[in-house]
C-alpha positions as CSV (number, residue, x, y, z in Angstrom):
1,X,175.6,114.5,81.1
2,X,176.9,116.1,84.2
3,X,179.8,114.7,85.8
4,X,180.0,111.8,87.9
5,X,175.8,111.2,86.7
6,X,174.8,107.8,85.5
7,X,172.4,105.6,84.5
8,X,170.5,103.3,86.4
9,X,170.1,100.7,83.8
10,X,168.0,98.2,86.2
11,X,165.4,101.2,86.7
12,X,165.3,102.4,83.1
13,X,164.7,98.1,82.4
14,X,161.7,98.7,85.1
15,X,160.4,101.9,83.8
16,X,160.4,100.5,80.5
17,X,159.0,97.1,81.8
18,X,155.7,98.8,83.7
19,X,155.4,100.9,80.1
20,X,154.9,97.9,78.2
21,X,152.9,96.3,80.7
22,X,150.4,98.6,80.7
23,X,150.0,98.3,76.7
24,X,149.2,95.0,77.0
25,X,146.8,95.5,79.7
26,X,145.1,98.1,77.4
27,X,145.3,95.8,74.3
28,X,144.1,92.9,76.0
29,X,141.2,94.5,77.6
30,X,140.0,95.8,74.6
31,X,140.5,92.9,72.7
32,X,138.7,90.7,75.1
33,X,135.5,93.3,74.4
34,X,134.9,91.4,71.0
35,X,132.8,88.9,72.8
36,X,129.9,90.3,75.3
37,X,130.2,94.0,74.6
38,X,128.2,96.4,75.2
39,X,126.7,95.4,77.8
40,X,122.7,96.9,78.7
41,X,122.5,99.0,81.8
42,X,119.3,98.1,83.7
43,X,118.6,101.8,84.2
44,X,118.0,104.8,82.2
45,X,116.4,102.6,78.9
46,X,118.5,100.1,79.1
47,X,121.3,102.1,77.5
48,X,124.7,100.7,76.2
49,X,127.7,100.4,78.9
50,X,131.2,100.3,76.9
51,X,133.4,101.1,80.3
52,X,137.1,101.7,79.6
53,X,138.4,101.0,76.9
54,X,136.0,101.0,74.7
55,X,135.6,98.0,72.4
56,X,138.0,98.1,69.6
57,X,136.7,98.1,65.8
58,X,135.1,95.4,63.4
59,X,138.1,92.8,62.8
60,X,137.3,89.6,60.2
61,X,138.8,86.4,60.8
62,X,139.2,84.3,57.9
63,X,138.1,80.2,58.9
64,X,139.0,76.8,57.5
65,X,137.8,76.5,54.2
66,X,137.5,79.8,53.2
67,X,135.2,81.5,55.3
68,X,135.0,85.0,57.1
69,X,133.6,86.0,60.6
70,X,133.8,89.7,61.7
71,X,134.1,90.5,65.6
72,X,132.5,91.5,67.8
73,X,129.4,89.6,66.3
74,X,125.8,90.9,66.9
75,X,124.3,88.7,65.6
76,X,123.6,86.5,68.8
77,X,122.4,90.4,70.5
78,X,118.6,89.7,71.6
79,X,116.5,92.2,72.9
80,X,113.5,90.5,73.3
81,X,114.3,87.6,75.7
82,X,111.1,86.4,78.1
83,X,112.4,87.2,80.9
84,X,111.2,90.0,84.1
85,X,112.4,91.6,86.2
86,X,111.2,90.3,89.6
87,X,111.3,94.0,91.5
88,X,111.3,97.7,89.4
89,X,115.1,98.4,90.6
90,X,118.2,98.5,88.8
91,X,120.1,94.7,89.7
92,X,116.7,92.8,90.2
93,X,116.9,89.3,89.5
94,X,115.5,88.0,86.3
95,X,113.1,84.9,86.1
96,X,111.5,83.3,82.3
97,X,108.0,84.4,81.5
98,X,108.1,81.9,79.0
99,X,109.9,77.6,78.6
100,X,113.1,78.5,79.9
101,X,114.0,74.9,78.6
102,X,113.4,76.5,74.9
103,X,113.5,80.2,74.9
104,X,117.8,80.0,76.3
105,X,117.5,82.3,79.2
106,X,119.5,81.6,82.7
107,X,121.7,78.2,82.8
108,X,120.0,77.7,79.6
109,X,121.2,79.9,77.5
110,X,122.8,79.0,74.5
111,X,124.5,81.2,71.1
112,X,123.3,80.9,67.7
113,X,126.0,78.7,65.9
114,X,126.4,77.6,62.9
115,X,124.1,74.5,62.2
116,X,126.8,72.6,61.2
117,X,128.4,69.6,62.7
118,X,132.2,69.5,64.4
119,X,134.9,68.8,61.5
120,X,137.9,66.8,62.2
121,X,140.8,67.6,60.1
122,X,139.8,65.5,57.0
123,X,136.4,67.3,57.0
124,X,134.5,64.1,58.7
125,X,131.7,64.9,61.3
126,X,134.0,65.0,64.9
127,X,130.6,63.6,67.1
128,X,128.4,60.6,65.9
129,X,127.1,57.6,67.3
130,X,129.1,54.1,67.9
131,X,127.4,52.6,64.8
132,X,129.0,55.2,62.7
133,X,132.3,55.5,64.3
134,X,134.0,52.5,62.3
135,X,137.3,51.2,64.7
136,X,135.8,52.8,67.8
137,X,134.6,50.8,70.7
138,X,133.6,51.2,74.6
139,X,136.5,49.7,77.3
140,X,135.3,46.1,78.1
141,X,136.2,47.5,81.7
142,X,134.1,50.4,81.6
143,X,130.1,50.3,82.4
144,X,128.1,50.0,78.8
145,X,125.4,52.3,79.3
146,X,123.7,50.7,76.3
147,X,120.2,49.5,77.2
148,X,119.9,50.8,80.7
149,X,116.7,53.2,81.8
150,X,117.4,56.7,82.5
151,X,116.2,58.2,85.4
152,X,115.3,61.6,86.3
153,X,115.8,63.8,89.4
154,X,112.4,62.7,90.7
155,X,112.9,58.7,90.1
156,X,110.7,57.9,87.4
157,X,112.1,56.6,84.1
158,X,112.7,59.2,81.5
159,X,113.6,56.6,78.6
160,X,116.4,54.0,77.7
161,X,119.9,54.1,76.4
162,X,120.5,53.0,72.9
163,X,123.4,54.2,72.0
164,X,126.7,56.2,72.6
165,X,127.7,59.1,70.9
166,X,131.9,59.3,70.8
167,X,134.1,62.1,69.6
168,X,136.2,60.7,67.4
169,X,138.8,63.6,68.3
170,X,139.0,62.9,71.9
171,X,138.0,59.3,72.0
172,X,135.7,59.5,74.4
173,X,132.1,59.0,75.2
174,X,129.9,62.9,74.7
175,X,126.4,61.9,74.3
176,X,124.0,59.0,75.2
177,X,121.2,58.2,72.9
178,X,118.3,57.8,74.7
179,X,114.6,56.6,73.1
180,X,111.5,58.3,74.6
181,X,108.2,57.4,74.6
182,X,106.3,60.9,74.5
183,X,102.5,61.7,74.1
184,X,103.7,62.4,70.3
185,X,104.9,58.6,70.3
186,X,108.4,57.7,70.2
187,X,111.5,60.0,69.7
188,X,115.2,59.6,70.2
189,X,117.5,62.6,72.1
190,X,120.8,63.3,73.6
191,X,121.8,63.5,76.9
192,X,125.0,64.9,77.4
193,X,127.0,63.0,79.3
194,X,128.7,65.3,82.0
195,X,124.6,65.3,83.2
196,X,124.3,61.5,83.1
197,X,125.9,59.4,86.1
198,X,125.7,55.7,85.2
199,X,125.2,53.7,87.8
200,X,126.4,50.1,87.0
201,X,125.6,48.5,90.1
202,X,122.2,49.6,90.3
203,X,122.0,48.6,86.2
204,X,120.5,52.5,85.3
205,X,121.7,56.1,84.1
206,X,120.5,58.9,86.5
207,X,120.4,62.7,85.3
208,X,119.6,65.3,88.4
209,X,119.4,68.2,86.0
210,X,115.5,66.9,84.8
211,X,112.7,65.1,85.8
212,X,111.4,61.9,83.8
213,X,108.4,63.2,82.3
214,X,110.7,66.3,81.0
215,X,112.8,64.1,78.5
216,X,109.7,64.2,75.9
217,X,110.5,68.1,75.9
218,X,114.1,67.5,74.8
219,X,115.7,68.5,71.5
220,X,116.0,66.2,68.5
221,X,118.5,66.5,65.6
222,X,117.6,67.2,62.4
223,X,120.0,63.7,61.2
224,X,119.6,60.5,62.6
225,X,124.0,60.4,62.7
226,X,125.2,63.6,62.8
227,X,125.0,66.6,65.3
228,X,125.4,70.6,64.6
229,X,126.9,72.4,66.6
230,X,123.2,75.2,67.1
231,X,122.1,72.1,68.1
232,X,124.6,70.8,70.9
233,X,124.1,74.5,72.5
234,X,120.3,74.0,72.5
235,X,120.3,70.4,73.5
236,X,123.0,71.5,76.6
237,X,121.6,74.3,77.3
238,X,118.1,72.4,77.8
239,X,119.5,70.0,80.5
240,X,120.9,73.8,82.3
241,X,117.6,74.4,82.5
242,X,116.8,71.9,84.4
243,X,119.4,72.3,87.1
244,X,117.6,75.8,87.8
245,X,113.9,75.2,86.9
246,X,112.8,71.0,86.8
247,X,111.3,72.0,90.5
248,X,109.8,75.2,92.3
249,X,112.1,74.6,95.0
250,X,115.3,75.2,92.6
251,X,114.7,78.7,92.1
252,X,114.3,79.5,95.8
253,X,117.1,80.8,97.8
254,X,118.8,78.2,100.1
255,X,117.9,80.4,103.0
């Protein structure tokens, strides 16, 4: 060093600061590209958009119980959803040519999971209903939604309430069990309940998301106790459906 020069430790502590900052930013951003990535450009054959950075490589996680997932997972990548686009340039809107209640385009999409059920730690099914959940029982204080009519976004009575589905994990209510009367006979589904508003005074659940007639079309399980998780996304993302498509004027613009 020359004489009478220094060091400026507080800018050196900055310097170095702003350094590692920007590694993290970089790490994080390509990191974050194991879900989503690469996205589809609209134009040009729908070729693959990677931006900056591009997406790190293949990493495997190892799961509870032995099992391995690798990320990014293509797996859930489909190229053949029924959707259009509603004019020929690049940023159009989409809109279903098929169900969009079914086919998981728009707010009802959903991902592939595995079709099994939630696990709490002692390898028990997290979600069932209150006639399996031994010890578990609904607030004397709260509403019991049990045997009230569920109505849909246009009045009419979709079906009734016979049972509640709790997560034994959070202790709370996830599900309502509702029996339907379809042109297929009689069928039981779940409405979730964050699409459910049960109306105590009144003595009925009603669910904006559908219409009435539209609960026949619902998902079933595959077990009369027991949820998997492919089926919560399908049955959730039917009711997203709804709050998009259960009536023309849903997909219009507000002005």
């Amino acid at each position: 060093m020359q004489p009478g020069a220094y060091m400026d430790v507080a800018q050196v502590t900055l310097y170095v600061f702003w350094i590692f900052f920007a590694a993290l930013i970089f790490y994080l951003r390509r990191e974050d590209k194991r879900e989503g990535y690469p996205l589809v450009s609209d134009a040009g054959g729908r070729r693959p958009v990677y931006g900056i950075p591009t997406p790190p490589e293949d990493k495997t996680f190892l799961l509870r119980g032995g099992k391995t997932v690798v990320a990014p997972a293509r797996q859930n990548d489909r190229g053949d959803a029924p959707v259009a686009p509603t004019a020929p340039w690049p940023g159009a809107p989409y809109v279903p040519t098929g169900n969009p209640y079914v086919d998981g385009v728009g707010p009802g999409s959903y991902a592939n999971r595995e079709d099994v059920p939630e696990l709490t730690l002692d390898d028990q099914p997290i979600i069932v209903p209150l006639r399996v959940a031994k010890g578990i029982t609904l607030d004397p204080r709260d509403p019991d939604p049990r045997g009230m009519k569920v109505v849909g976004c246009d009045g009419q009575v979709g079906g009734t309430v016979v049972e509640a589905w709790v997560d034994r994990a959070e202790a709370l209510i996830r599900y309502l069990e509702v029996e339907v009367k379809g042109a297929r006979g009689t069928k039981r589904i779940l409405l979730p309940l964050p699409f459910a508003l049960v109306n105590r005074p009144k003595g009925y659940v009603s669910v904006d998301a559908i219409r009435g007639a539209q609960f026949a079309d619902a998902p079933t399980t595959a077990k009369a106790d027991q949820v998997t998780k492919r089926e919560e996304d399908r049955i959730v993302g039917f009711f997203g459906a709804g709050t998009l498509y259960a009536t023309p004027e849903r997909s219009e613009s507000i002005v």
